[in-house]
N, C-alpha and C positions, 0 to 999 in steps of 0.2 A: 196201526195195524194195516193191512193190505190183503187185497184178495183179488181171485181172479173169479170175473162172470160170463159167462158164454149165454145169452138168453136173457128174459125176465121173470121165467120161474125161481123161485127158491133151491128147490129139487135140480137147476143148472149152474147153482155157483161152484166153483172148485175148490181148491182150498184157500182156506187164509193162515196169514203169518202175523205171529205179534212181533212187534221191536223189542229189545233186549228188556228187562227191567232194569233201571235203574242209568242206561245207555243213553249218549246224546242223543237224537235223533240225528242231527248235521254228520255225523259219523257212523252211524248204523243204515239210513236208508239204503241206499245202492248194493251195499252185500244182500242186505235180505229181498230188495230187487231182486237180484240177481239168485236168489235160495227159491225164492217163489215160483220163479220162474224155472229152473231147474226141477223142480219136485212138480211141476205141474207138465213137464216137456214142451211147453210154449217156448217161443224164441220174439223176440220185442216186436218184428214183421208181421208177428201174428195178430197184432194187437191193433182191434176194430178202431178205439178210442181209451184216452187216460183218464179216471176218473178222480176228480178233487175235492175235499172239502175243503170252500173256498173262504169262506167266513159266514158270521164272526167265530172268534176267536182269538188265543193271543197274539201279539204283532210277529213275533220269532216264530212260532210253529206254521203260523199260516205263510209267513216266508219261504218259509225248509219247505213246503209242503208244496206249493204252489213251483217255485224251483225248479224243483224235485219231477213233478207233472208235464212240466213245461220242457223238459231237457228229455224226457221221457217218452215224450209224444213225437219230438223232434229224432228221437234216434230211429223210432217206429214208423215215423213218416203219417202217422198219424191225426187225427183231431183229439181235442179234450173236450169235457165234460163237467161244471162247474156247479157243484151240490151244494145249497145252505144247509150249511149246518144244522142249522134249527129246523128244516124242511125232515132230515133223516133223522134226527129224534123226532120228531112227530109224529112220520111214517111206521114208527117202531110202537110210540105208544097211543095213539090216537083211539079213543072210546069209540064204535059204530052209533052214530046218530048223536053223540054229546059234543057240545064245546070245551076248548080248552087252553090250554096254555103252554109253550117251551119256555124256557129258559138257561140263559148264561150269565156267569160271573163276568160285569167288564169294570169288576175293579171301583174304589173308589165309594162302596155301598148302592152301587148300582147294580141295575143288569140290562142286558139283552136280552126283550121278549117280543113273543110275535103268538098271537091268539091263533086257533088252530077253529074253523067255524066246526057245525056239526056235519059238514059233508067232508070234511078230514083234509080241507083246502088252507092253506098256511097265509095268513095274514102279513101287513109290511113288520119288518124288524125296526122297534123303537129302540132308545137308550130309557130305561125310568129309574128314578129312587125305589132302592128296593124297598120301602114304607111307604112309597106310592102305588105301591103293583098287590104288595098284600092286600093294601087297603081295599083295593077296587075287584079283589076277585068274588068271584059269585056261589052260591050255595049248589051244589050239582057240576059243578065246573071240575075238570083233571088240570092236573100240572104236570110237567117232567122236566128234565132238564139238571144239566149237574152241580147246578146253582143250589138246588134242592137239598142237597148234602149237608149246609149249613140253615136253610130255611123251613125245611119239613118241618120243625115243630115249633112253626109262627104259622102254620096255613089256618086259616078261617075256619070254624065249624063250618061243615057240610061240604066241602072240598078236600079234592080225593088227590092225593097224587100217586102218579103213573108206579107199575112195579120196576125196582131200583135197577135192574138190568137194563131195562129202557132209557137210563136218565143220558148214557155217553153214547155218541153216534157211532155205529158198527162199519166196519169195510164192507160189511156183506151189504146192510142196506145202502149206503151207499153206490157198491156195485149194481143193485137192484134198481135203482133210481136211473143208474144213469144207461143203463144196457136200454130203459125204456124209450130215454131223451134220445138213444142215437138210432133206435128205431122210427124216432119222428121226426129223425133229422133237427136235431136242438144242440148242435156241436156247436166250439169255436174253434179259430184256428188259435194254436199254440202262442204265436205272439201276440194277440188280445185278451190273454189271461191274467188276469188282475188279484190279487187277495183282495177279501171286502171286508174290509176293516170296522167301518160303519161308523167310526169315530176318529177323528186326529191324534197323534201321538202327541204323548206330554209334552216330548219335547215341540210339536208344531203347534201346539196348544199356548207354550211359553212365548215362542214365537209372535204370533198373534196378537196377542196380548201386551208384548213389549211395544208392537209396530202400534197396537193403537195406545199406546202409552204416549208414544213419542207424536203421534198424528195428530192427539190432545192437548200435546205441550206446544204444539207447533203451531196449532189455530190460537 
């Protein structure tokens, strides 16, 4: 989804656009770029900064996406704006004065999570077994996150999680997040844009693991 923010009120975003259902991403973004843009009367010059969600997530979308940003910001002349993921679920569902929890599917019975304290400030992103992250949540605590979808009903008595709208990160809060960063001066420039993967691909994973295969047989 995409959207466009003038400001960091609510009441100043413009519109947003979802991508097609069912549509690749690698082949839909740039038209509806370019829809958004047209239906809002913006022109890519006009554009303060590019806002991304940077990771986690998976290794191909956060490619396209990051890409995508990167080519975007460069035709604008532009700075980007690098949003965790798990920072704009947060922002969407965070309790006023509880602790809590985000989370992502990274595959594998895992996930990516990152505690959310009670002042709505977002903790580091770990990788845990997902039967290591139930196990340790606390009575009073929220969770969100679209990991939730298969896990909701393993959560611990006395833990709430967030309402299901909240659980997928929105363009708008992201746009919201990031209209704030470029008002505090928190840009990058276009080619230090990175995806943050948070974890090696299987394949560098195989990698790895053959090298110290062979570094074993070799001592």
């Amino acid at each position: 989804m995409f959207a466009l923010a003038r400001g960091t009120d609510s009441g100043d975003m413009a519109v947003g656009l979802r991508l097609p259902a069912g549509s690749r991403s690698a082949q839909t973004l740039a038209p509806c770029l370019a829809e958004l843009l047209q239906k809002t009367g913006w022109r890519a010059i006009d554009l303060d900064a590019v806002a991304v969600s940077s990771g986690p997530g998976s290794f191909t979308g956060l490619r396209i996406g990051v890409t995508t940003a990167k080519l975007l910001a460069y035709a604008a002349g532009c700075r980007v704006v690098e949003v965790n993921t798990l920072r704009a679920i947060a922002a969407q569902a965070a309790e006023p004065g509880q602790a809590g929890w985000v989370v992502m599917d990274a595959q594998r019975s895992e996930l990516f999570a990152a505690r959310v304290d009670a002042t709505g400030e977002l903790g580091p992103v770990e990788i845990v077994p997902q039967a290591d992250w139930l196990a340790g949540l606390k009575p009073g605590e929220w969770v969100a996150g679209p990991a939730l979808a298969k896990l909701v009903a393993r959560l611990p008595e006395g833990v709430s999680p967030a309402a299901e709208e909240s659980w997928a990160p929105t363009a708008e809060t992201i746009g919201r997040l990031a209209a704030k960063a470029v008002e505090a001066g928190q840009t990058t420039d276009p080619v230090d844009v990175t995806p943050k993967y948070f974890r090696p691909s299987a394949a560098e994973e195989k990698r790895a693991a053959e090298e110290k295969r062979q570094s074993q047989a070799a001592g």
